[in-house]
C-alpha positions as CSV (number, residue, x, y, z in Angstrom):
1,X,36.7,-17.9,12.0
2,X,33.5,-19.8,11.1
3,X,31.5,-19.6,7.8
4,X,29.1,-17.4,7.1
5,X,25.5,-19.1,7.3
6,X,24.3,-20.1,3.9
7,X,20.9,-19.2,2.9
8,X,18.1,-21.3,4.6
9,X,16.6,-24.7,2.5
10,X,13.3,-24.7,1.4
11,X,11.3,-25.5,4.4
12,X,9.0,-28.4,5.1
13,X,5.3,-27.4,6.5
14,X,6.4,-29.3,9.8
15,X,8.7,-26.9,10.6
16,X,6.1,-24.4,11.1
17,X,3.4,-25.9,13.4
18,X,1.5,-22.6,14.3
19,X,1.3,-21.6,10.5
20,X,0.7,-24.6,9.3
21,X,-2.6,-25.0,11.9
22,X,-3.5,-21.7,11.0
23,X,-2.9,-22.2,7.2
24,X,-5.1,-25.1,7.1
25,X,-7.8,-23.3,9.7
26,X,-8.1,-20.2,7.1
27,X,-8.2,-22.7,3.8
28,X,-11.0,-24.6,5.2
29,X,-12.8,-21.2,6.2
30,X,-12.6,-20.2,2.3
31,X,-10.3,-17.7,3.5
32,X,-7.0,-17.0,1.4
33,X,-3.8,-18.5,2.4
34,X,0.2,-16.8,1.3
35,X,1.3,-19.0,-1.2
36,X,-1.8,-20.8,-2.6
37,X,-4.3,-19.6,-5.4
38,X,-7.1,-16.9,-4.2
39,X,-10.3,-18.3,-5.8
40,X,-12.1,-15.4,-4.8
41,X,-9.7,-13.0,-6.9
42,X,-9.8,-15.4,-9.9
43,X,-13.4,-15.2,-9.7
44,X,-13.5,-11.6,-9.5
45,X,-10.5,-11.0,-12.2
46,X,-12.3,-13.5,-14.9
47,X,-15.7,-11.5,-14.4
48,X,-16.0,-8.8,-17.1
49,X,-16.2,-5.1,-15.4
50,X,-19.6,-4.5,-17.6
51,X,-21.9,-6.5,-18.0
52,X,-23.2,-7.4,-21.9
């Protein structure tokens, strides 16, 4: 009998061409990317709901 697979190493960038293309495509469009800070939603969670 062989051994269950183990769960999968943290994965390298490389091994994800296509995301990593599109990744970098969206962050330089200002869009927002899984896994990296939204600077829009900071912006809009740091602005008070009224204004003073």
């Amino acid at each position: 009998m062989s051994e269950p697979p183990t769960a999968d190493p943290i994965r390298s960038p490389r091994q994800f061409p296509v995301y990593s293309a599109l990744a970098t495509q969206w962050e330089q469009a200002g869009r927002a990317v899984p896994g990296r800070p939204d600077r829009e939603w900071e912006r809009l969670m740091s602005t008070p709901v009224w204004p003073r």
